[in-house]
C-alpha positions, 0 to 999 in steps of 0.5 A: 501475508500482507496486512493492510490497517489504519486507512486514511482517505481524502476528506469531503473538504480535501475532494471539494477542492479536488473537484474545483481544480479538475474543472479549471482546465473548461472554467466549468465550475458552473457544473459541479453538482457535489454538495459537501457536508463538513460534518461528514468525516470521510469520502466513504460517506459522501456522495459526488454528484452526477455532473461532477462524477461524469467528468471523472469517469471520462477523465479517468479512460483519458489516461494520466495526461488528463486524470490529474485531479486522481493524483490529488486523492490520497491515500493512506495505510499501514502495510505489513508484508515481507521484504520479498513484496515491499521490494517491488513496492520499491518500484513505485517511487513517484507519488509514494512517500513510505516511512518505515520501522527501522530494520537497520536500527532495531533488527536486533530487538524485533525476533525471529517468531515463525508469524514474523515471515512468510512462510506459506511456500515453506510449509507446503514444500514440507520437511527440509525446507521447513527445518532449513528455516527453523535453523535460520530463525534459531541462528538468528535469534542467537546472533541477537543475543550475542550483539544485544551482549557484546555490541560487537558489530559483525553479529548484527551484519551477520543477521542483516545477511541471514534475514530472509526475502519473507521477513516481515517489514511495517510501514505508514505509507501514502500513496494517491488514486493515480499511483493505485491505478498504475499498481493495479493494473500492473500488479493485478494478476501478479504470481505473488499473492500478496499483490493479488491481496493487495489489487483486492483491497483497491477494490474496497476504495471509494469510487475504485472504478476510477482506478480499475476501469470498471463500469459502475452507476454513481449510486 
């Protein structure tokens, strides 16, 4: 399971300024054809002109060396998912900034509800694997208690080493068009369904064929 809310994206004024920059390297202002209505509230309801929309599809192929102007494209959501994701999220240390709920400070108030991991693999392997998991999560739950009683250090550590790769973990994230490419193309056809979930909603992003490679008129 992943869940992806709270969407922020780069503002019409924030892309004007993008677009200048991507234009110094030529002195090629002259050319921009964008016209920005600070009235509007989100890239989704701006159009980019054809000139300026052109030079970034052919930027874009170029690779990063030339695509700076995507790593000025935020993007910002609050992702759900278990720890088994978020750890080769962890792989994408450049351009990403993550802040997160605090497993080491509040694991012992979060509880241990079935819909608090994954557990899809577990129900289709059946019986066992689904009442070794049961089994877990009421021992987890009786270790909070025990050190939401006590305060006693070593039943906290005991839940931190018993907590499941499928515990889910929340977190604001940024991230830019630059750095979803990188995922996108690397996590695309990924055996986890989350990463298929997640390339998915890539998909959704305003002008998402600068990030997938995708050939698309600029409408």
């Amino acid at each position: 399971m992943i869940k992806l809310e709270n969407v922020v994206l780069v503002s019409p004024e924030q892309m004007e300024f993008v677009i200048q920059g991507m234009r110094n390297p030529m002195n090629s202002w002259n050319k921009s054809d964008t016209e920005t209505d600070p009235d509007l509230y989100s890239l989704e309801n701006m159009t980019i002109g054809n000139n300026d929309y052109s030079l970034m599809q052919r930027l874009a192929k170029a690779g990063t060396d030339h695509r700076k102007f995507m790593r000025m494209m935020p993007v910002y959501v609050r992702i759900t998912a278990g720890h088994t994701w978020w750890a080769e999220f962890d792989t994408y240390k450049v351009g990403t900034v993550r802040n997160s709920c605090s497993k080491m400070h509040k694991i012992h108030i979060m509880g241990f509800e079935l819909d608090s991991f994954d557990h899809e693999g577990i129900d289709e392997v059946g019986e066992v694997a689904v009442k070794t998991f049961d089994t877990v999560r009421a021992t987890l739950t009786w270790l909070a208690k025990m050190f939401n009683e006590t305060k006693e250090k070593k039943y906290w550590r005991a839940i931190i080493e018993l907590l499941p790769m499928g515990f889910h973990l929340t977190a604001n994230v940024m991230l830019n068009y630059e750095v979803l490419a990188n995922m996108y193309h690397s996590r695309k056809n990924h055996k986890l369904d989350e990463w298929q979930e997640f390339c998915k909603w890539i998909e959704t992003l305003p002008y998402s064929e600068l990030i997938t490679g995708e050939e698309k008129p600029n409408d």
